[in-house]
C-alpha positions in Angstrom: -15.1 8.1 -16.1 -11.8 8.6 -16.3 -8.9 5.8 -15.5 -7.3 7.7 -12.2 -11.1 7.6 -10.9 -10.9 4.4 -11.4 -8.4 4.1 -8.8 -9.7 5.9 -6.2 -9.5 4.8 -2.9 -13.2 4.6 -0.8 -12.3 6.9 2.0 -14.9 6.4 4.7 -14.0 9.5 7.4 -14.4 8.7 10.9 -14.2 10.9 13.7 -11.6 8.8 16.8 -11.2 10.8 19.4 -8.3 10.2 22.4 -9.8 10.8 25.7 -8.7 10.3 29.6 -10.0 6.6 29.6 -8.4 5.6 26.4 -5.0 6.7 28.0 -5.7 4.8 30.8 -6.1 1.6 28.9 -3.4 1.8 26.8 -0.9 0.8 29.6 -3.6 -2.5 30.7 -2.7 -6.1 30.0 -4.8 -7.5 27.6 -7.5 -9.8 29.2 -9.8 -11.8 27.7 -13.3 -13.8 28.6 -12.4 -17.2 31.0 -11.5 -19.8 28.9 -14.7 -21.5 29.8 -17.0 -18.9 28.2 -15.4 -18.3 25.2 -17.1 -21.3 22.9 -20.8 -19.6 23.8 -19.2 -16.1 23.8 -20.1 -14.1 20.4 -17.3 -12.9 18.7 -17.8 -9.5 18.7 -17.9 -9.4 22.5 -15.0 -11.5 22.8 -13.5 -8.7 20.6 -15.1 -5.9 22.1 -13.3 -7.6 25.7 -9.8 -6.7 24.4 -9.3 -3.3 26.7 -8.9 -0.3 24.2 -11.0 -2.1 21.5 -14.2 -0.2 21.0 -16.6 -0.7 17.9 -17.4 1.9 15.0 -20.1 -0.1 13.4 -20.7 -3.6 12.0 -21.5 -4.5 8.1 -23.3 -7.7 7.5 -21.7 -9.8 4.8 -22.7 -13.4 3.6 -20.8 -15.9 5.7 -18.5 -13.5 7.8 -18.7 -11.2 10.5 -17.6 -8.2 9.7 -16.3 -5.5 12.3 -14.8 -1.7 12.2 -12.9 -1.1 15.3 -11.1 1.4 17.0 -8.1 0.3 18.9 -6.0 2.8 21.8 -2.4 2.8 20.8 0.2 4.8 22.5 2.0 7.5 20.4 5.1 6.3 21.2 5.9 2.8 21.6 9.0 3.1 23.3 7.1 5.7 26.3 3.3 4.3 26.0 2.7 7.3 29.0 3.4 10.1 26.7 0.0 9.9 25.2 -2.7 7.6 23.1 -4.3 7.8 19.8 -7.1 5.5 17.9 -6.1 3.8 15.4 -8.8 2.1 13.1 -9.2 -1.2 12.5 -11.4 -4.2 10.9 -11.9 -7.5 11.3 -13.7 -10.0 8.4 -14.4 -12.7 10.8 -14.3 -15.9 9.6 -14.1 -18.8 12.2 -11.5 -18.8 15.1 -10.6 -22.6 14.1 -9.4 -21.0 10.9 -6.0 -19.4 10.3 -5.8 -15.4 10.2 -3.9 -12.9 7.6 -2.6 -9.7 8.6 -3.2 -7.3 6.0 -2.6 -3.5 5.5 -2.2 -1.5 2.3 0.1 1.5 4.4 -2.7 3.9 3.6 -5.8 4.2 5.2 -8.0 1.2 5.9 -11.1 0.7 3.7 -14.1 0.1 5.6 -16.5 -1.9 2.7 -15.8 -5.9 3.6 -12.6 -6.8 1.3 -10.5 -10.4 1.2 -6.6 -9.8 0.0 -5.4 -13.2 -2.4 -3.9 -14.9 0.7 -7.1 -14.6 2.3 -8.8 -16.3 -0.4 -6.2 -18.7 -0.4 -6.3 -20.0 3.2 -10.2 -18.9 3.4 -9.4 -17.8 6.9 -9.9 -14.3 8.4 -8.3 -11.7 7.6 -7.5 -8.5 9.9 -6.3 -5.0 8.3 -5.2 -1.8 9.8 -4.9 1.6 8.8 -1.7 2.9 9.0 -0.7 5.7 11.9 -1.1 9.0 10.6 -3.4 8.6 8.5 -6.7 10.6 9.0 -8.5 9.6 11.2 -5.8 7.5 12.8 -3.7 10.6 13.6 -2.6 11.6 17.2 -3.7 15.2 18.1 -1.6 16.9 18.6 0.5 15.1 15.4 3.9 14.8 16.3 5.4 13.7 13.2 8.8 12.4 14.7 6.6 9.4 15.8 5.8 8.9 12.1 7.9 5.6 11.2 8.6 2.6 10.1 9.7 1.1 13.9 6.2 2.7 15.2 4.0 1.1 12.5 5.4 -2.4 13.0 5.0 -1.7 16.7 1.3 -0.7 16.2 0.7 -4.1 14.2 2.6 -6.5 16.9 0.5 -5.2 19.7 -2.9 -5.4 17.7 -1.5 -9.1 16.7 -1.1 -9.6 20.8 -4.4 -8.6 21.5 -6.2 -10.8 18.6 -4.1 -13.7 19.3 -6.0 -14.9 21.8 -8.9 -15.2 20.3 -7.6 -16.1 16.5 -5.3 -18.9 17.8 -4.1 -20.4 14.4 -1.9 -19.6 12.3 -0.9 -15.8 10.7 0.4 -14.8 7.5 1.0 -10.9 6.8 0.2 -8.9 3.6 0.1 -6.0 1.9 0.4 -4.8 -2.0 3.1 -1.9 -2.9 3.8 0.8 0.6 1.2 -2.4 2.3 3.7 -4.9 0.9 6.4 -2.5 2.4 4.9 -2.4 5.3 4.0 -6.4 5.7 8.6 -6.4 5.1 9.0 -4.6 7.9 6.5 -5.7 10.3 9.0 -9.1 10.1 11.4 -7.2 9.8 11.0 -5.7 13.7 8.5 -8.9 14.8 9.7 -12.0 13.6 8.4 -14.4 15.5 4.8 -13.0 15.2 4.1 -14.3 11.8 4.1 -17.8 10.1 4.4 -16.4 6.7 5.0 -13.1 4.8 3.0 -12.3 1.1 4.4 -9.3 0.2 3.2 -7.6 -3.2 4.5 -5.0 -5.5 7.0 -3.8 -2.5 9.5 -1.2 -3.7 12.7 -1.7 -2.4 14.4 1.8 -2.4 18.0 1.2 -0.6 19.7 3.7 -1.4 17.7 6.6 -1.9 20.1 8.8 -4.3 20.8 6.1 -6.7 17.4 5.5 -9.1 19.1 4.2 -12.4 17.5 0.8 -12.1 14.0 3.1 -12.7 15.7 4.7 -15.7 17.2 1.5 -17.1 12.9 -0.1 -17.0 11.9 2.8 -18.8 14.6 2.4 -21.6 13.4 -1.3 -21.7 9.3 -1.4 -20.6 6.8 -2.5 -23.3 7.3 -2.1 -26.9 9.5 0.7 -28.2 6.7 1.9 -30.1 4.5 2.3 -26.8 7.2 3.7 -24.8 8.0 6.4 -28.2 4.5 7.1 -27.9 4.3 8.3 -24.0 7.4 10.0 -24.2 6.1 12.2 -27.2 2.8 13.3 -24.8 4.9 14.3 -22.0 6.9 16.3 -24.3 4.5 18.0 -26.6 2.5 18.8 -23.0 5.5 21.2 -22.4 5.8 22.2 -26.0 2.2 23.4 -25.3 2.6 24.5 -21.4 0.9 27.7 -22.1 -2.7 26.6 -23.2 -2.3 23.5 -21.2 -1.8 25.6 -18.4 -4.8 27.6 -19.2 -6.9 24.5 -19.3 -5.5 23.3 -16.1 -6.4 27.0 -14.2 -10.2 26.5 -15.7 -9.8 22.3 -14.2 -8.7 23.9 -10.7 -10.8 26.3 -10.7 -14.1 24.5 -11.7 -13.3 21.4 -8.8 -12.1 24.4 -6.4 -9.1 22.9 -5.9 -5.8 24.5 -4.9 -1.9 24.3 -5.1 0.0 26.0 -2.3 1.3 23.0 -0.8 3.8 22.4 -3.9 3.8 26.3 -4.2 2.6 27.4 -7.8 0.5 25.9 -10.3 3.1 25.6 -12.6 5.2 23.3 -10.5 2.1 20.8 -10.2 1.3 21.3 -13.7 4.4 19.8 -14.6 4.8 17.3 -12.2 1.6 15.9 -13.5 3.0 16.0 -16.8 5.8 14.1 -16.0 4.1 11.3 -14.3 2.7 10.0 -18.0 4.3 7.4 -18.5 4.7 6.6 -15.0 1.3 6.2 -14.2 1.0 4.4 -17.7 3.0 1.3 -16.6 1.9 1.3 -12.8 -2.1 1.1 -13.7 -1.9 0.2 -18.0 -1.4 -3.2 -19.4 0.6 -3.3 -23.1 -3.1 -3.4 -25.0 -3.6 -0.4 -23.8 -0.8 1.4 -26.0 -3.4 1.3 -28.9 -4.9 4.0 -26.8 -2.1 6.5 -26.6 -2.7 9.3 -28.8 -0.4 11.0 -31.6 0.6 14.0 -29.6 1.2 16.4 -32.2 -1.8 15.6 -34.0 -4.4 15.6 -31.1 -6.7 19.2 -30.0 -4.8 21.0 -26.6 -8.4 19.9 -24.6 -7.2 15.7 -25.8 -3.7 15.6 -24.8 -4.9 17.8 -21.6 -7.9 14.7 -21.4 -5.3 12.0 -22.1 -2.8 13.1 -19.3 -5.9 13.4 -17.4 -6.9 9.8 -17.6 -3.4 8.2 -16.9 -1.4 10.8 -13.7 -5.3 12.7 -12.9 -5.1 16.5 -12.9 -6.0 16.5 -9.3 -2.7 14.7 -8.1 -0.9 17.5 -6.9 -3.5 19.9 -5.3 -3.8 20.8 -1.8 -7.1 18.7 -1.3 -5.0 15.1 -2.7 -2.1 15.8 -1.0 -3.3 16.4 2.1 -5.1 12.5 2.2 -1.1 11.5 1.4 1.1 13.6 3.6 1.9 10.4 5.9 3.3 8.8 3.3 5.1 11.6 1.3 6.5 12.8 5.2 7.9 8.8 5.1 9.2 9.4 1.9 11.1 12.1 2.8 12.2 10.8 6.1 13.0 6.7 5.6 11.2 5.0 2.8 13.2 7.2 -0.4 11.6 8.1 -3.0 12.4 7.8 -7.5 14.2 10.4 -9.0 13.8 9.3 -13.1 16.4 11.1 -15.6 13.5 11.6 -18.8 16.0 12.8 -21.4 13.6 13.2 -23.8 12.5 16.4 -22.0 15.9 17.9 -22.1 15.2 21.8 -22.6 11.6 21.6 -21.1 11.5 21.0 -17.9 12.0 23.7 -15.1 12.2 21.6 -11.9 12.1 17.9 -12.8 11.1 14.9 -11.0 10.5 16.8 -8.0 10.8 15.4 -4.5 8.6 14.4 -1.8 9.6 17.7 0.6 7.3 19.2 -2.4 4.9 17.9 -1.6 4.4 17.9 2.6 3.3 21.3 4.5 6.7 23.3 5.2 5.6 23.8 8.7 6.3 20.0 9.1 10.2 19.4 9.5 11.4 16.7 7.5 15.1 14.8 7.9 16.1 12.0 5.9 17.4 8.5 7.4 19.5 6.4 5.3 19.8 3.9 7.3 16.6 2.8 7.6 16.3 0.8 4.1 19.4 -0.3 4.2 18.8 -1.9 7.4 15.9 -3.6 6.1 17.5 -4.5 2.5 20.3 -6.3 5.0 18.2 -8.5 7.4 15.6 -9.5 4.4 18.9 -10.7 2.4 20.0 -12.3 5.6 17.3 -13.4 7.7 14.2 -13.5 5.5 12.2 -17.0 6.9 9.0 -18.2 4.8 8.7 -14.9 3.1 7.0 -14.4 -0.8 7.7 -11.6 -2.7 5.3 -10.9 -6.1 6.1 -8.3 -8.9 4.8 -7.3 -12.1 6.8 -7.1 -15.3 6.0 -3.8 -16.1 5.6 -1.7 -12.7 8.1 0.5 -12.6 8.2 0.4 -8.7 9.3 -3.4 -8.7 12.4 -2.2 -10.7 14.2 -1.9 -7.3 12.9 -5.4 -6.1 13.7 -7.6 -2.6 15.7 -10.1 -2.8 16.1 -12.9 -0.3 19.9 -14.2 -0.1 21.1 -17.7 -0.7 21.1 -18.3 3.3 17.6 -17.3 3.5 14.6 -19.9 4.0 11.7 -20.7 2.3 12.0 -17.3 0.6 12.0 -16.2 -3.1 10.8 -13.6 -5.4 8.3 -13.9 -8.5 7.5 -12.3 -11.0 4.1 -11.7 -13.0 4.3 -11.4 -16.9 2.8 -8.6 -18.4 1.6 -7.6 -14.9 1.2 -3.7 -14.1 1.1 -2.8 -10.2 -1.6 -5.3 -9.8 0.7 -8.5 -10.0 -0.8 -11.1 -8.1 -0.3 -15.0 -7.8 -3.1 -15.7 -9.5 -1.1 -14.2 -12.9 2.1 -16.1 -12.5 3.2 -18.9 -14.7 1.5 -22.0 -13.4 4.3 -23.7 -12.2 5.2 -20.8 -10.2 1.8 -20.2 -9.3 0.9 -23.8 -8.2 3.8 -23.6 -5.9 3.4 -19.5 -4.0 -0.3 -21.3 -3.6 1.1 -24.6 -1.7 3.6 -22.7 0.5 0.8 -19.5 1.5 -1.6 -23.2 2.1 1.1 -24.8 4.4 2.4 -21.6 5.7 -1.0 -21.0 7.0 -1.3 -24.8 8.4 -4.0 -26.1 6.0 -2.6 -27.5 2.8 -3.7 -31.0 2.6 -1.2 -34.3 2.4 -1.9 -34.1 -1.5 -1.3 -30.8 -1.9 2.5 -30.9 0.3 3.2 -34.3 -1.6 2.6 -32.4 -4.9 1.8 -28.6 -4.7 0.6 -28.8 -8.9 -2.6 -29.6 -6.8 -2.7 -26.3 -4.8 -5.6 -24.0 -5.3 -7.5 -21.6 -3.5 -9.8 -22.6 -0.8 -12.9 -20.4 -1.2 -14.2 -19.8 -4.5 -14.1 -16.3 -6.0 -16.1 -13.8 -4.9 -16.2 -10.7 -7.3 -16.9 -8.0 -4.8 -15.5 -9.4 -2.0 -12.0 -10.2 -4.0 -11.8 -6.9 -6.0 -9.0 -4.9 -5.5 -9.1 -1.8 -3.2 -8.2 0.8 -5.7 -6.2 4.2 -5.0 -5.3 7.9 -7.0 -2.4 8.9 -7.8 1.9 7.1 -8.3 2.1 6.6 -5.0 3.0 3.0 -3.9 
């Protein structure tokens, strides 16, 4: 199976519905069970007591509980009577005497039981939301206004209000790439709600317009040969456009797939093109250059199969983009988006690295805010408190990084070697390691006298679990 299957992220569809009720409750205080029943009181009651909360279904798992909810938010934080949405939810229960972790990936929530690294870490509980907008967490009508960055943060701090109750301990948040984004601005807007930030892989786009730091790590990524090697596919893919093209019109044709939302099937063929080498360093490691063909000596139906395996053919039809348009509408609107030069295609392209208005429905208005990142850049530089920011060497989307200022506390950045968009703490340097994992332990309120005396001692701790530890994996460049 191809690589970009490989990355596919498990959409589990389920139907939330606003009604009257849910309205109703949106505006309540949150109550919970009197403090004298809640040591007898099962969890998922004492969940199920938090007005709005309401459960999809529960998934046994050895040693948690584990818990898809649905949880009535107001559309608009700033006028909660204008209208309610649910927004899904889940909850890998742990123990309430343990701390909690805050996790979202800024897509949609997976339902299958998952633990993110800090998780592991702590072996506390861990909470993760899906992010507003995205399906079925969408309000109906969708106004898309109410799409941003100050709204997501807002849906996080009142589900943190609700659990805190009941998950009394400590919190850290979390989140890999647009998740590690979104963990940034969650303490960005809500600073006092977490103990700790673990922000992964977050791209850092302040000012949207200027993208040479992206075209200065491509100059520089991997070994020349490697980098010699991608550029040659992209380029003998529009040397060859017109049988290429052919075989993507059979590829469409056979998944009945369609195009109209970028406009013409020439467009996404050569957006897909250019996202070769892209997608190489975001998902590849540097063994995997032995695996890049020689262009100009491969059949049209390889280099079509190569560029398959590393951007995926389907990237840009109607049926992906639609799972996407909340993020490609924030994009557009606040988060920016790269705009890479590729010189070596001087002469064959027709539009470029196209933009993320490309790629939204036209009947959905978009305007771009430039102060939004900016605004975040500045108070992370200023104001970051107990926050950890990871990056791998080679992901192109760390090339425009955070980075905590001198009168910041208990923040820092670090960096993976050799890691792709994957970078976790587990593959820093050990010194570097040792200590992320005795700060995320005393963060959290449970690293042992030994381990603050001398954080080489530091480790996870629960033990691995392979299923429950493996990544949640996604399609596409997106972050």
């Amino acid at each position: 199976m191809r690589k970009a299957l490989r990355w596919l992220l498990s959409l589990v569809v389920l139907i939330g519905t606003v009604s009257a009720a849910g309205a109703a409750t949106a505006a309540q205080p949150h109550t919970q069970p009197q403090a004298a029943d809640t040591a007898t009181t099962d969890i998922k009651d004492r969940l199920l007591a938090i007005p709005g909360m309401s459960l999809i279904e529960e998934k046994p798992y050895p040693g948690y509980r584990y818990f898809v909810l649905s949880y009535t938010q107001p559309v608009d934080h700033r006028h909660p009577s204008k209208g309610t949405f649910k927004q899904r939810l889940t909850v890998l229960h742990k123990d309430t005497a343990r701390p909690s972790v805050f996790f979202t990936s800024g897509y949609n929530v997976s339902t299958t039981p998952r633990r993110s690294e800090p998780t592991q870490i702590i072996d506390g509980n861990q909470i993760s939301m899906e992010y507003r907008f995205f399906t079925p967490s969408r309000p109906d009508p969708a106004d898309w206004s109410k799409l941003d960055i100050w709204q997501a943060a807002s849906d996080q701090h009142r589900i943190f209000k609700a659990l805190k109750p009941i998950y009394g301990k400590k919190w850290l948040a979390t989140g890999g790439s647009k998740g590690g984004m979104t963990a940034t601005y969650y303490e960005r807007f809500y600073p006092r709600d977490m103990d700790g930030v673990v922000a992964y892989v977050a791209p850092n786009d302040v000012v949207n317009k200027e993208d040479s730091a992206y075209d200065r790590f491509f100059e520089t990524v991997g070994p020349k040969e490697c980098r010699e090697a991608l550029q040659a596919v992209e380029r003998e893919a529009l040397v060859r456009r017109e049988p290429l093209e052919k075989l993507y019109a059979d590829y469409l044709a056979a998944n009945k797939l369609t195009v109209k939302t970028v406009g013409t099937r020439d467009k996404a063929f050569e957006a897909t093109v250019l996202d070769t080498a892209w997608g190489f360093w975001q998902y590849s490691l540097e063994k995997d250059c032995a695996d890049v063909p020689a262009a100009a000596k491969v059949s049209d139906q390889e280099l079509f199969d190569y560029i398959d395996s590393i951007s995926g053919w389907s990237a840009y039809s109607d049926q992906s983009l639609a799972t996407y348009t909340p993020y490609y509408y924030q994009a557009g609107t606040q988060l920016g988006a790269p705009t890479i030069q590729q010189p070596h295609l001087k002469g064959l392209t027709r539009y470029g690295y196209q933009p993320p208005r490309n790629f939204v429905p036209r009947d959905i208005p978009m305007r771009f805010d430039s102060s939004a990142m900016r605004d975040v850049d500045s108070w992370v530089r200023h104001n970051a408190n107990r926050m950890l920011f990871v990056y791998g060497q080679n992901d192109p989307w760390g090339a425009e990084p955070f980075r905590p200022g001198k009168g910041t506390h208990d923040s820092y950045v670090v960096t993976a070697p050799g890691a792709n968009h994957g970078a976790n703490v587990a593959g820093l340097v050990p010194d570097e390691k040792a200590k992320a994992t005795a700060d995320i332990l005393a963060w959290a309120g449970v690293a042992s006298a030994t381990v603050l005396s001398d954080p080489a001692k530091a480790k996870p701790l629960a033990a691995r679990d392979a299923k429950l530890d493996r990544q949640e994996a996604r399609e596409g460049l997106r972050p």
